[in-house]
N, CA, C and O atoms as a GROMACS GRO file, in nm:
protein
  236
    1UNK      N    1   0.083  -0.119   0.000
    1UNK     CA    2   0.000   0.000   0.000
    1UNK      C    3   0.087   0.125   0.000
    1UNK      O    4   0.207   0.123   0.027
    2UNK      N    5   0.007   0.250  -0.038
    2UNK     CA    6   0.087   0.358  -0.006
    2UNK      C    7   0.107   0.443   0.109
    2UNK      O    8   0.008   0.466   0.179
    3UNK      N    9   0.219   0.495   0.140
    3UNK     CA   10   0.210   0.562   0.280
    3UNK      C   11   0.089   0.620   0.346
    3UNK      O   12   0.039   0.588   0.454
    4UNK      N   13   0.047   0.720   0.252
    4UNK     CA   14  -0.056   0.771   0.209
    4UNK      C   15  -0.213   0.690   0.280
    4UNK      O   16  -0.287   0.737   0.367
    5UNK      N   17  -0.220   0.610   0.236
    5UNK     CA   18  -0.335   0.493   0.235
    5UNK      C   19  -0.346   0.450   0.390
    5UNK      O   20  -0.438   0.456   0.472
    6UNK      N   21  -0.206   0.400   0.394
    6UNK     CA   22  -0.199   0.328   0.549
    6UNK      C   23  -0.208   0.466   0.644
    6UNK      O   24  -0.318   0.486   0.696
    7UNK      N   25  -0.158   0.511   0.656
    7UNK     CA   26  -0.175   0.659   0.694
    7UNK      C   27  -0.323   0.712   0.763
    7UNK      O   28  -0.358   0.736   0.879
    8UNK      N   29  -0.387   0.716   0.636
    8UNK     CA   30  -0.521   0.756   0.669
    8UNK      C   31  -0.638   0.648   0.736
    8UNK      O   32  -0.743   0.684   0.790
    9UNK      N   33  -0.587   0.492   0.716
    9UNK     CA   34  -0.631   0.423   0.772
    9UNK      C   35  -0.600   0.375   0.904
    9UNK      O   36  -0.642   0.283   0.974
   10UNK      N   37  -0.521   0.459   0.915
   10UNK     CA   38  -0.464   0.439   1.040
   10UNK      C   39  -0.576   0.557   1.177
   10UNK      O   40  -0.632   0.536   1.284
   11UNK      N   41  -0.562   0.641   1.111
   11UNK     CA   42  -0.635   0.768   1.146
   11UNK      C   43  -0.799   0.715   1.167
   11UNK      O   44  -0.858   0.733   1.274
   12UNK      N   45  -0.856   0.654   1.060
   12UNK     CA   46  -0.992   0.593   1.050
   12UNK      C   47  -0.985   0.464   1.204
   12UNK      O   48  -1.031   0.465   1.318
   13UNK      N   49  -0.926   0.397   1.147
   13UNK     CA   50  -0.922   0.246   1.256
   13UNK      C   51  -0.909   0.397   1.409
   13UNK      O   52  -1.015   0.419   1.467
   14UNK      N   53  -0.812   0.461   1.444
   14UNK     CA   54  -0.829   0.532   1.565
   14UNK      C   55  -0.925   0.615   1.633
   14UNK      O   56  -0.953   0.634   1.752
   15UNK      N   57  -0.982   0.676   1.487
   15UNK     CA   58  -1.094   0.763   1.506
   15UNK      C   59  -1.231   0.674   1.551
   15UNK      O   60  -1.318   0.723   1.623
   16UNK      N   61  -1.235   0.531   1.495
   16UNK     CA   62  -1.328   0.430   1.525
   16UNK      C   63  -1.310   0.383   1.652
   16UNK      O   64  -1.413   0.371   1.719
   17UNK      N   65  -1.215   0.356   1.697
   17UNK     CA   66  -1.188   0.327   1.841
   17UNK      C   67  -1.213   0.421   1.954
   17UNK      O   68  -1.247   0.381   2.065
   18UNK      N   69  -1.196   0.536   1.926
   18UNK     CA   70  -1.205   0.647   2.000
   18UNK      C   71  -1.372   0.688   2.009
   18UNK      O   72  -1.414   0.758   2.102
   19UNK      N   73  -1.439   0.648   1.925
   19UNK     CA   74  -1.614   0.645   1.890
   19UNK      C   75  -1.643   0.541   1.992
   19UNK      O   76  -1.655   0.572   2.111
   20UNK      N   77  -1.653   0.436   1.955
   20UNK     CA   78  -1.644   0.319   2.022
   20UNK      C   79  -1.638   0.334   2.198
   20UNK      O   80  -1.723   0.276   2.265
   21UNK      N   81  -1.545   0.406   2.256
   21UNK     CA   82  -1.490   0.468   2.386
   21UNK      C   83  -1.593   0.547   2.410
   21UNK      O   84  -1.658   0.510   2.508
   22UNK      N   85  -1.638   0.654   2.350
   22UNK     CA   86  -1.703   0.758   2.381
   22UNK      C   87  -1.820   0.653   2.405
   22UNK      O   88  -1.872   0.672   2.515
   23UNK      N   89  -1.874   0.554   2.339
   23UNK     CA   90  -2.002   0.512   2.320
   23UNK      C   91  -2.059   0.437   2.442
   23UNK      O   92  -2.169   0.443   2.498
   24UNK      N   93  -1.918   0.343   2.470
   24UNK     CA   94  -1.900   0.268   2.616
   24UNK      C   95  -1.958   0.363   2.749
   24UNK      O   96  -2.057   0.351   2.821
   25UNK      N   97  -1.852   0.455   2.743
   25UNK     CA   98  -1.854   0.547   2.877
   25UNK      C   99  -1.955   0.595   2.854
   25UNK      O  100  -2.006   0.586   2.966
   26UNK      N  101  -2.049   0.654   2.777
   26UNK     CA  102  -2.209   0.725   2.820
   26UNK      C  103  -2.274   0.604   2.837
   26UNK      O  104  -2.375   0.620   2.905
   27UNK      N  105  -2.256   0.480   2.801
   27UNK     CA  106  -2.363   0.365   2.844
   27UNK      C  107  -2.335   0.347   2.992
   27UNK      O  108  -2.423   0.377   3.073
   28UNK      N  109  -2.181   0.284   3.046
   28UNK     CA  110  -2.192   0.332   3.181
   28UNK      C  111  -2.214   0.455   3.263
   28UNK      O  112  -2.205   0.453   3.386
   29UNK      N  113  -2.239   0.553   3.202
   29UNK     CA  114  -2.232   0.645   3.263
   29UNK      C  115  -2.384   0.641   3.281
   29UNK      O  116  -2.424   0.699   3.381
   30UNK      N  117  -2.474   0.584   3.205
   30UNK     CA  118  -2.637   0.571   3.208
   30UNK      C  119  -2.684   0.504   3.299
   30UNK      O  120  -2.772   0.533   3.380
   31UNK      N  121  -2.594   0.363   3.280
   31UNK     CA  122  -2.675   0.262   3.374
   31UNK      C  123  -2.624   0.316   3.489
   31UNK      O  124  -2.706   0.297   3.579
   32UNK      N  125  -2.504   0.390   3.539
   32UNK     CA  126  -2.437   0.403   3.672
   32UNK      C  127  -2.569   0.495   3.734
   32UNK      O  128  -2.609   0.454   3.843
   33UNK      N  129  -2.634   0.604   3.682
   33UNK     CA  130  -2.716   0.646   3.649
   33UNK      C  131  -2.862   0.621   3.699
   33UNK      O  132  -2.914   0.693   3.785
   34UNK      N  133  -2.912   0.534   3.651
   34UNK     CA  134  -3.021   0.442   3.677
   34UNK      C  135  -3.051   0.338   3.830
   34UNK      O  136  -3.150   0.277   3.870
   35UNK      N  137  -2.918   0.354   3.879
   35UNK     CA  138  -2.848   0.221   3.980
   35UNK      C  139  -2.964   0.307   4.090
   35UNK      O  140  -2.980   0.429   4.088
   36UNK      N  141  -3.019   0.233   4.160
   36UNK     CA  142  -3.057   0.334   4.347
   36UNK      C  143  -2.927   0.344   4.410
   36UNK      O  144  -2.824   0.276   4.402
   37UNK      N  145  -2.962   0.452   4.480
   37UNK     CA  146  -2.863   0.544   4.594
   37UNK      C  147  -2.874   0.431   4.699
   37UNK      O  148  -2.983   0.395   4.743
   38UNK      N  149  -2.759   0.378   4.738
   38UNK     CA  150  -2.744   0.316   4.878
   38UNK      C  151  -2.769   0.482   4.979
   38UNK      O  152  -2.746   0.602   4.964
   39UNK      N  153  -2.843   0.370   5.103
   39UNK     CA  154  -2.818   0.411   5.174
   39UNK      C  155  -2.692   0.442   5.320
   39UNK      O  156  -2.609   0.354   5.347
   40UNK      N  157  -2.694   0.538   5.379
   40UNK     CA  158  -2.550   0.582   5.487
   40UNK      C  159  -2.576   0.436   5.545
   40UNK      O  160  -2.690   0.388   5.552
   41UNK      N  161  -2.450   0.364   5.588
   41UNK     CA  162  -2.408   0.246   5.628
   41UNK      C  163  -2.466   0.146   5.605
   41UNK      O  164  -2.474   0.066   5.698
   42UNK      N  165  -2.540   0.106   5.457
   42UNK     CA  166  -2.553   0.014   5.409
   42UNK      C  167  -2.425  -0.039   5.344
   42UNK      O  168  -2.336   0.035   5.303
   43UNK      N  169  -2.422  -0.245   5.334
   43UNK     CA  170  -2.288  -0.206   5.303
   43UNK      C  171  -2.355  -0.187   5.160
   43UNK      O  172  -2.469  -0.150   5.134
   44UNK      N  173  -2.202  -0.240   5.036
   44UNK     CA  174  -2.165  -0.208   4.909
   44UNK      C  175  -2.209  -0.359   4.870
   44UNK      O  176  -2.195  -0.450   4.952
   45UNK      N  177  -2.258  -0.380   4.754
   45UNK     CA  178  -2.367  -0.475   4.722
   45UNK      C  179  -2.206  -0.580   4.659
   45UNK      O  180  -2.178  -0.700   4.657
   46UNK      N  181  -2.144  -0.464   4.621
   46UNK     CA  182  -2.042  -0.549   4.534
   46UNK      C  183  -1.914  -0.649   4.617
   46UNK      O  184  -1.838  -0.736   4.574
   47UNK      N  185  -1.930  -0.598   4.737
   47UNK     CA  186  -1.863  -0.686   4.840
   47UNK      C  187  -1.929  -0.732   4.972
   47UNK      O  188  -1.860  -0.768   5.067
   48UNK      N  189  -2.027  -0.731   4.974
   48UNK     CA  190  -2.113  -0.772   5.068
   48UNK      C  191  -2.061  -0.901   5.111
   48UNK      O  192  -1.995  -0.911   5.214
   49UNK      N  193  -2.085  -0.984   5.047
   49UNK     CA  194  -2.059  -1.135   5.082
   49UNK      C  195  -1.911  -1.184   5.124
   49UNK      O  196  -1.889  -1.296   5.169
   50UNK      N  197  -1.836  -1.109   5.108
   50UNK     CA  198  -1.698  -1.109   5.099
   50UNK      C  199  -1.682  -1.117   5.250
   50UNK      O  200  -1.736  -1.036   5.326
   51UNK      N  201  -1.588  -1.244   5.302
   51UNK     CA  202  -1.566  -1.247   5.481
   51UNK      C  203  -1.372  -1.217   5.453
   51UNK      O  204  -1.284  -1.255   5.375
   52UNK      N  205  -1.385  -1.144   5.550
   52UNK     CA  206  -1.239  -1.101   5.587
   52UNK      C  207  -1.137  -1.244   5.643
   52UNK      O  208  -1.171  -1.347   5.702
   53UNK      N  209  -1.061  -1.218   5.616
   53UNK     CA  210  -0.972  -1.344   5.651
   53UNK      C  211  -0.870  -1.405   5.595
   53UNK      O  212  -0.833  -1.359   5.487
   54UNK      N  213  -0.789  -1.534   5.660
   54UNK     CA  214  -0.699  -1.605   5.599
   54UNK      C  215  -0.758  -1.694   5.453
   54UNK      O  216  -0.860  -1.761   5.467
   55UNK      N  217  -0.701  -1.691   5.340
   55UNK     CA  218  -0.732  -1.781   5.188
   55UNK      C  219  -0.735  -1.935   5.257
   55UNK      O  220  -0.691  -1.982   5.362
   56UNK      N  221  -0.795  -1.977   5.166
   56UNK     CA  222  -0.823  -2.119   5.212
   56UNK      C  223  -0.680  -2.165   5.117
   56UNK      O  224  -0.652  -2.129   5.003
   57UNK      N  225  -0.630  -2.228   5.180
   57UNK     CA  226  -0.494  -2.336   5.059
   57UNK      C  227  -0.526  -2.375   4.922
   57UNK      O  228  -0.621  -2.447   4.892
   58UNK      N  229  -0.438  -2.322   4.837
   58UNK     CA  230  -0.464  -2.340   4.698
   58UNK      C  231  -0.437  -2.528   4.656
   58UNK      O  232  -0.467  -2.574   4.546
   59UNK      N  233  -0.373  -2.616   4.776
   59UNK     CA  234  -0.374  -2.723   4.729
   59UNK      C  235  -0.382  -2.806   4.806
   59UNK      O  236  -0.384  -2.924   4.770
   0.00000   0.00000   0.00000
């Protein structure tokens, strides 16, 4: 190909990726959005279950 060519496709493939990004982050930014407000000292849904402690032996 020509410099030229790859060049601008290079620019396209980045400019598509960079779309792509933008498109992601307003979808999380929607659903984050949509989520209910915990309440003060409720815990965090995402570690709730989680017990503090020593790992159990990997073998």
């Amino acid at each position: 190909m020509l410099p030229g060519r790859t060049k601008r496709q290079k620019e396209q493939e980045r400019a598509e990726y960079q779309r792509k990004k933008k498109e992601a982050k307003e979808r999380l930014k929607q659903e984050k959005a949509g989520r209910p407000e915990r309440q003060p000292g409720e815990p965090d849904p995402d570690i709730a279950d989680i017990v503090p402690g020593p790992q159990a032996p990997l073998f």
